[in-house]
DRENNUSE-927447 format. One record per residue (C-alpha): residue in one letter; x, y, z. Coordinates in nm, 3 decimals, padded with zeros to 5 digits. Each point is the difference from the previous one (the first is absolute). Layout:
N
+-------+---------+---------+---------+
: filum :       u :       v :       w :
+-------+---------+---------+---------+
:     A :       X :       Y :       Z :
...
+-------+---------+---------+---------+
//
This chain:
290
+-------+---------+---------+---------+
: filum :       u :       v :       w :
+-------+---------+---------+---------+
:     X : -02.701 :  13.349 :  11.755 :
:     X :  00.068 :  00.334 : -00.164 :
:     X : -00.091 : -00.164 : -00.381 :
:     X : -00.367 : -00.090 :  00.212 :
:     X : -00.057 :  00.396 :  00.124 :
:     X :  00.093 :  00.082 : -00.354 :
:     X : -00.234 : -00.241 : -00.162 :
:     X : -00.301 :  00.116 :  00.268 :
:     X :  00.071 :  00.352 : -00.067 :
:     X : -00.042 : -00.083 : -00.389 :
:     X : -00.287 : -00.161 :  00.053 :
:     X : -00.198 :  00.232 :  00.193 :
:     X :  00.062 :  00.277 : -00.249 :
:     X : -00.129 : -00.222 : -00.245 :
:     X : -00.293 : -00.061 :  00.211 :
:     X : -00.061 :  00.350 :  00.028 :
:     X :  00.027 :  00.099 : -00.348 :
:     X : -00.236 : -00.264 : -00.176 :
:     X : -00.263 :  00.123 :  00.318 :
:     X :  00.043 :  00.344 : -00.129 :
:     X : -00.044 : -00.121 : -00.377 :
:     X : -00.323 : -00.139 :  00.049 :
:     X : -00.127 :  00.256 :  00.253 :
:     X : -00.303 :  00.199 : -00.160 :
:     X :  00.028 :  00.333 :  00.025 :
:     X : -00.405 :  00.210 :  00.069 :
:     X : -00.068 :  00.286 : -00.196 :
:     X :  00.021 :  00.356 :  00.126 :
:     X : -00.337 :  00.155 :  00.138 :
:     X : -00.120 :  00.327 : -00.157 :
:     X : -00.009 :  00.257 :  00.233 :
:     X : -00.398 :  00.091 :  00.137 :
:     X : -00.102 :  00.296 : -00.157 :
:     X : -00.102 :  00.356 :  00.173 :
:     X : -00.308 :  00.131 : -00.037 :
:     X : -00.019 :  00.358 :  00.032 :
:     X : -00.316 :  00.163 :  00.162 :
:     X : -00.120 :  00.360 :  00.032 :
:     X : -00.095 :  00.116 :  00.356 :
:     X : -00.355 :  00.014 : -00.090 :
:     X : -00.193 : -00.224 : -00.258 :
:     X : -00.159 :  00.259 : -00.149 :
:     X : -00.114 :  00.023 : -00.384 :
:     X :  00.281 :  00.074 : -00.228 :
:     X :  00.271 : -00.107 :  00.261 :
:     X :  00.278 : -00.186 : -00.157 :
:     X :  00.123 : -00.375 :  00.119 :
:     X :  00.329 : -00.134 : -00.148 :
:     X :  00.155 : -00.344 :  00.006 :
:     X :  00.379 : -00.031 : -00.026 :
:     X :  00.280 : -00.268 :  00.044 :
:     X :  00.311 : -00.006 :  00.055 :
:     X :  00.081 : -00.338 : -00.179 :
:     X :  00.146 :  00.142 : -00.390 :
:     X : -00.274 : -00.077 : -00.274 :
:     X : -00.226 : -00.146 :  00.195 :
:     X : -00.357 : -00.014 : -00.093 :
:     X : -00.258 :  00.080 :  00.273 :
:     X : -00.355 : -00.139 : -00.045 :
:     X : -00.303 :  00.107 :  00.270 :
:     X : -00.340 : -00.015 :  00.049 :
:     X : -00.250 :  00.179 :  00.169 :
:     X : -00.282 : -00.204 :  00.154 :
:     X :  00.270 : -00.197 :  00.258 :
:     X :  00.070 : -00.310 : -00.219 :
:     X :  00.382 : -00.094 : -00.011 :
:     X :  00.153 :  00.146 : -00.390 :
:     X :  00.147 : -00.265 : -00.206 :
:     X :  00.153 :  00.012 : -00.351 :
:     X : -00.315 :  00.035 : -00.103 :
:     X : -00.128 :  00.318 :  00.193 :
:     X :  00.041 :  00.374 : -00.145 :
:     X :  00.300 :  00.114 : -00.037 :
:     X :  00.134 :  00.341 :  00.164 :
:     X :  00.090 :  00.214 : -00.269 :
:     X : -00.040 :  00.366 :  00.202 :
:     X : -00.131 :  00.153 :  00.301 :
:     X : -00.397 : -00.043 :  00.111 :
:     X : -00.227 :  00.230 :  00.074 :
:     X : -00.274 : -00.026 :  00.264 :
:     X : -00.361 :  00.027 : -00.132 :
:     X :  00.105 : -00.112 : -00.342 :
:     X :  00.003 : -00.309 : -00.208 :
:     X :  00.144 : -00.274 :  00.209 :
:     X : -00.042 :  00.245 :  00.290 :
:     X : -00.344 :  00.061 :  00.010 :
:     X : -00.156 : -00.216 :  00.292 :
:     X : -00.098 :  00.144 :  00.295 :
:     X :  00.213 : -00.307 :  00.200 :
:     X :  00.330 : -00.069 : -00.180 :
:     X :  00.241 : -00.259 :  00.088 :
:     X :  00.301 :  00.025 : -00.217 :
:     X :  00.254 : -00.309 : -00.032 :
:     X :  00.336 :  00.021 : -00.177 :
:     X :  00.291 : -00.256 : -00.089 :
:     X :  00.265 : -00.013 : -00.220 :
:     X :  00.140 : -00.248 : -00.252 :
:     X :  00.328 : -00.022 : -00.179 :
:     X :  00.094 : -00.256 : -00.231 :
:     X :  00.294 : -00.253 :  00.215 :
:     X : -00.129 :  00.122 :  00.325 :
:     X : -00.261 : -00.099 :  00.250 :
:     X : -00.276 :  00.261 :  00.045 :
:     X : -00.009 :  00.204 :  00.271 :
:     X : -00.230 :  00.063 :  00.252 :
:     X : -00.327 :  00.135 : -00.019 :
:     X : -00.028 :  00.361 :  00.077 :
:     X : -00.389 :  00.116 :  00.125 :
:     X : -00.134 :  00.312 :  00.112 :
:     X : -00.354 :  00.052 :  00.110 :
:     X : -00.210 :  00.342 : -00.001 :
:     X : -00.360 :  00.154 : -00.058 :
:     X : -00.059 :  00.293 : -00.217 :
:     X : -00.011 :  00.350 :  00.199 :
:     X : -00.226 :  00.247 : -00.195 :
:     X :  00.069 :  00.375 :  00.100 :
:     X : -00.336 :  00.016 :  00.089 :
:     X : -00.203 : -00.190 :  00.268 :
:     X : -00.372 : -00.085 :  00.014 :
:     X : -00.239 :  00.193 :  00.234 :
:     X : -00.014 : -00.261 :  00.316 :
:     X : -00.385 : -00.069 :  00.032 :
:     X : -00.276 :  00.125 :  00.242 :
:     X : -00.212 : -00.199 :  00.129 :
:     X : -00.367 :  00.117 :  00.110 :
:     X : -00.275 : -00.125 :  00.203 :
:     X : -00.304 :  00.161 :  00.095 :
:     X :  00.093 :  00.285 :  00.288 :
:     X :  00.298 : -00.160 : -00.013 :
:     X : -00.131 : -00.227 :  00.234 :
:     X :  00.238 : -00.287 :  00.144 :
:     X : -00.345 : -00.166 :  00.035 :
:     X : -00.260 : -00.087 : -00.280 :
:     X : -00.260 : -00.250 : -00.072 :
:     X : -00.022 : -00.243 : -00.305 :
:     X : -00.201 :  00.242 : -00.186 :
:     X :  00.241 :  00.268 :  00.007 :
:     X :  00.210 :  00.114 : -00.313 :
:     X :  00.371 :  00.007 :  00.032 :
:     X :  00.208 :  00.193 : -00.343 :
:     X :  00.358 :  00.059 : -00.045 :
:     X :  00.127 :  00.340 : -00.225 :
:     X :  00.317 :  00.100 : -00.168 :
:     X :  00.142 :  00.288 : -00.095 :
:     X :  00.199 : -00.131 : -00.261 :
:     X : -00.193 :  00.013 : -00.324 :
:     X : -00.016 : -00.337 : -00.175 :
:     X :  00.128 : -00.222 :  00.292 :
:     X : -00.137 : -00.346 :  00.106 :
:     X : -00.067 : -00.009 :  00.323 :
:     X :  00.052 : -00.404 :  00.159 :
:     X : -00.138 : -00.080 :  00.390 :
:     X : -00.064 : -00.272 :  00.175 :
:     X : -00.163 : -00.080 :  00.341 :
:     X :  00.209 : -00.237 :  00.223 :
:     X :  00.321 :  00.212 :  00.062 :
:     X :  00.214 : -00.099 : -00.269 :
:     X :  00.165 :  00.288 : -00.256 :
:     X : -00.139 :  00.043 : -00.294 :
:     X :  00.179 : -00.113 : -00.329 :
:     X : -00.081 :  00.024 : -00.379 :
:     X : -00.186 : -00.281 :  00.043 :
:     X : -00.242 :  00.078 :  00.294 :
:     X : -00.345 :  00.094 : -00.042 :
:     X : -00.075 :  00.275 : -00.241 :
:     X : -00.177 :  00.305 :  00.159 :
:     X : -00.325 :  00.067 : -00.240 :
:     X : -00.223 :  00.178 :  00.214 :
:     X : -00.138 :  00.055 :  00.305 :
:     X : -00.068 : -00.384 :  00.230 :
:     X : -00.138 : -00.104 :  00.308 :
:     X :  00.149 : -00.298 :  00.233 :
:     X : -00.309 : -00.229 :  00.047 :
:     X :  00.089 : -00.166 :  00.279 :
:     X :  00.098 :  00.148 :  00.314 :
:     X :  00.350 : -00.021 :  00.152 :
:     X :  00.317 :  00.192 :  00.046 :
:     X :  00.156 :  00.061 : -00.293 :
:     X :  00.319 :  00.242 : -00.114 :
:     X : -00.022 :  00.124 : -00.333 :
:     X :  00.308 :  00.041 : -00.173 :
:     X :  00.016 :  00.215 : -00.316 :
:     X :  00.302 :  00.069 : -00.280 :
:     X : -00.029 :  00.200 : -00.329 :
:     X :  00.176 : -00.132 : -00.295 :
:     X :  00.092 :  00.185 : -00.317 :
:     X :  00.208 : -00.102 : -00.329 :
:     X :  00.342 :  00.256 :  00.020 :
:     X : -00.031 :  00.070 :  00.363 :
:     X :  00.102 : -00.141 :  00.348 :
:     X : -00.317 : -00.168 :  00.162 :
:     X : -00.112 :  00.211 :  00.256 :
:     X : -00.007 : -00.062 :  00.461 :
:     X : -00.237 : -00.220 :  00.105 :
:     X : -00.278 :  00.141 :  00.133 :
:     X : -00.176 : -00.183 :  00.300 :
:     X : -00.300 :  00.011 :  00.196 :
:     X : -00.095 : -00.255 :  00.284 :
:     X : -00.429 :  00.010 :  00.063 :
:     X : -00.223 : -00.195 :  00.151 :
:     X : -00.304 : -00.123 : -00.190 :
:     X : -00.323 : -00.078 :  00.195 :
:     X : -00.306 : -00.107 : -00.102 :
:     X : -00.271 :  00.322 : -00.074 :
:     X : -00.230 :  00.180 :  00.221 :
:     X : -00.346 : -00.033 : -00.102 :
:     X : -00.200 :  00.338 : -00.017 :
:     X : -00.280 :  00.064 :  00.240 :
:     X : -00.356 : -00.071 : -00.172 :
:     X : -00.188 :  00.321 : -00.072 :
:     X : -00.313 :  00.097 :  00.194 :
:     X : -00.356 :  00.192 : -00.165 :
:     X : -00.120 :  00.298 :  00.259 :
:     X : -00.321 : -00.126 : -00.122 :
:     X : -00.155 : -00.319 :  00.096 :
:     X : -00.166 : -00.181 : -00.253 :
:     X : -00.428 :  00.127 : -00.044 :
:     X : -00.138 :  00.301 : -00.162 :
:     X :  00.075 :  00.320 :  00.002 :
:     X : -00.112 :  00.277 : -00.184 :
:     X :  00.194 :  00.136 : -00.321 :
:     X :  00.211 :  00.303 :  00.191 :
:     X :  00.126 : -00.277 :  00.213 :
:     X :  00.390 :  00.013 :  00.036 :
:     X :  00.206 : -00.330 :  00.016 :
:     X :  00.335 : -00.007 :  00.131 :
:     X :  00.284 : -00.259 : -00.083 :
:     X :  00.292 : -00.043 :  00.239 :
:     X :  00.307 : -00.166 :  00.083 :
:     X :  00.222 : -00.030 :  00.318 :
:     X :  00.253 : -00.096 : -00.158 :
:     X :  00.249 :  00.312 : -00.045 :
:     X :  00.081 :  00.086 : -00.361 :
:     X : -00.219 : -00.277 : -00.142 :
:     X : -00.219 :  00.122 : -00.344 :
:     X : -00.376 : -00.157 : -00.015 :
:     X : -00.132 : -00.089 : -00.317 :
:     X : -00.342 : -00.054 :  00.002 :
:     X : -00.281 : -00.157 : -00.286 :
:     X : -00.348 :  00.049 : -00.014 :
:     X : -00.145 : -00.286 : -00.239 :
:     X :  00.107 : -00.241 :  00.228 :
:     X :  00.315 : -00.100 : -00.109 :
:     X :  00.305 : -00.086 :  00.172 :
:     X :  00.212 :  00.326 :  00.018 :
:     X :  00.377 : -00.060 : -00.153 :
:     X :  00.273 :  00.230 : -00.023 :
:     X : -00.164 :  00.205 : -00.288 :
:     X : -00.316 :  00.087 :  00.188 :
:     X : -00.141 :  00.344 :  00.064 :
:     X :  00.239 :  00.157 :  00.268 :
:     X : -00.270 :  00.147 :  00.265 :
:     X :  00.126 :  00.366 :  00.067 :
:     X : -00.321 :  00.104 :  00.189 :
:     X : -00.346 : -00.115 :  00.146 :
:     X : -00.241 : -00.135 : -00.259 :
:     X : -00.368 :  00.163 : -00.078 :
:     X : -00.242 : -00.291 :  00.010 :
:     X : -00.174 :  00.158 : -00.267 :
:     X :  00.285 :  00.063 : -00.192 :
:     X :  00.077 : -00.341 : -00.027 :
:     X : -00.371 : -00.191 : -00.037 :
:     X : -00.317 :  00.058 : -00.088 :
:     X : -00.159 : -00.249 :  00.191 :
:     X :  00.267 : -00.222 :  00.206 :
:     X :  00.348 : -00.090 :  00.012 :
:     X :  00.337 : -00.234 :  00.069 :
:     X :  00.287 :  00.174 :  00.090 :
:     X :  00.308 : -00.221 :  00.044 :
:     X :  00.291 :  00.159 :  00.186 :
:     X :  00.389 : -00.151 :  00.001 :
:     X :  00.336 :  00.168 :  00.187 :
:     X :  00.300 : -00.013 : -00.243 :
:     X :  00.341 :  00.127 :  00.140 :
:     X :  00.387 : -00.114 : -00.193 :
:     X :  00.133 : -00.237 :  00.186 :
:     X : -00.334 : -00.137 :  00.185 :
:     X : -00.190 : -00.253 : -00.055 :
:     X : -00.355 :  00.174 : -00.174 :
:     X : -00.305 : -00.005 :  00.305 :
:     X : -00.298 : -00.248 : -00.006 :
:     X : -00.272 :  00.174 : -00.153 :
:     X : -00.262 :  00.193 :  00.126 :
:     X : -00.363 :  00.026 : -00.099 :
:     X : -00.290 :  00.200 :  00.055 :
:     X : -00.350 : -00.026 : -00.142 :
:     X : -00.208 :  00.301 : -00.053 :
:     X : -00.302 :  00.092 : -00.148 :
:     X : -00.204 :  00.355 : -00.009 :
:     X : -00.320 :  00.055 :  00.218 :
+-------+---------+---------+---------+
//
């Protein structure tokens, strides 16, 4: 019985020792590198990379893909706003390698520039000021900051880079509520507030068609004609060959001599313009001299 125990006990050592022979034995893991940031991304701030694994190399890149053998290596520190560190959006990823060991994890840190300086935040202008407009009215955004792009859109959202590019003064042709939203951009600098406006866009008023003190017949040549227009603020233009009055028309400032403007008779055409109204139907009057 004892020579059994003894042969067991044998046995399971040797067991034990040929699992341990052919046991394979995993690689140590480098250790995940630090990256060191600044308190504020700012040009010329300094990142470095270190880790704590002895001559290991670190590799990183900086538009969020995972560094392999292949990526840049780290040779120093890195400084924001220069070459790799230039993009506005930077997403650094680092990982070391050491010959015999596993690589280690990946390291990542994630920032936007901040420029000393921010842009101007936008204001946006309607006419008055008005809440309230029509489809004909013009609607233009200003900055202060010289050289900035000014982005907006129309449904709420915040403006990006890639919103619509402020050129000059627009109208909304179709009415609605709408809330304009408005952002600045500028290379170097922080991108500015939002600006933002909620109006209401309605379909135009039309101006109120002119009327002639005179009714149309004969009159003799100190005979005074008078063009007006109820509408409050509106500006008649008036022709007399006959043509349809536009926007470039003689502005009438005062009654007209018929014998100033004929020698014999005469077609005066009258419109009402006013910004942000629909121009009047025309009015016409047919004179001639006694």
């Amino acid at each position: 019985m004892q020579r059994l125990i003894i042969f067991s006990t044998l046995l399971l050592f040797a067991l034990l020792a040929a699992s341990c022979s052919e046991r394979i034995i995993e690689p140590l893991q480098v250790i995940v590198p630090k990256i060191n940031a600044p308190d504020f991304f700012r040009p010329g701030e300094h990142i470095t990379i270190v880790c704590e694994t002895e001559n290991a190399v670190i590799r990183y890149t900086v538009d969020g893909s995972i560094p392999t053998e292949n990526s840049p290596r780290y040779g120093g520190m890195l400084t924001i706003g220069e070459a790799p560190l230039t993009a506005e959006h930077v997403t650094l990823k680092a990982k070391a390698f050491k010959q015999g060991m596993t690589p280690s994890e990946v390291a990542t840190l994630e920032y936007d520039i901040e420029y000393f300086v921010t842009v101007a935040t936008p204001n946006i202008y309607t006419p008055g000021m008005s809440a309230t407009i029509s489809t004909l009215d013009n609607i233009s955004i200003t900055c202060g900051t010289l050289g900035a792009t000014i982005r907006y859109t129309l449904d709420g959202s915040d403006p990006d880079s890639e919103s619509t590019q402020y050129t000059g003064i627009f109208n909304i042709p179709t009415p609605g509520v709408y809330t304009i939203k408005a952002r600045a951009f500028k290379t170097s600098f922080n991108p500015s507030e939002i600006a933002a406006r909620e109006i209401t866009v309605t379909e135009p008023l039309i101006v109120e068609t002119p009327s002639f003190s005179l009714p149309d017949g004969s009159y003799n040549g100190n005979a005074q004609i008078v063009i007006s227009c109820a509408t409050t603020g509106a500006l008649v233009r008036y022709t007399t060959d006959g043509s349809e009055p536009d926007a470039t028309s003689t502005p009438y400032t005062q009654a007209l001599i018929l014998g100033d403007i004929t020698t014999d008779s005469v077609t005066i055409k009258a419109k009402g313009f006013r910004e942000g109204m629909t121009p009047s139907a025309t009015a016409t009057a047919n004179y001639s001299l006694e």
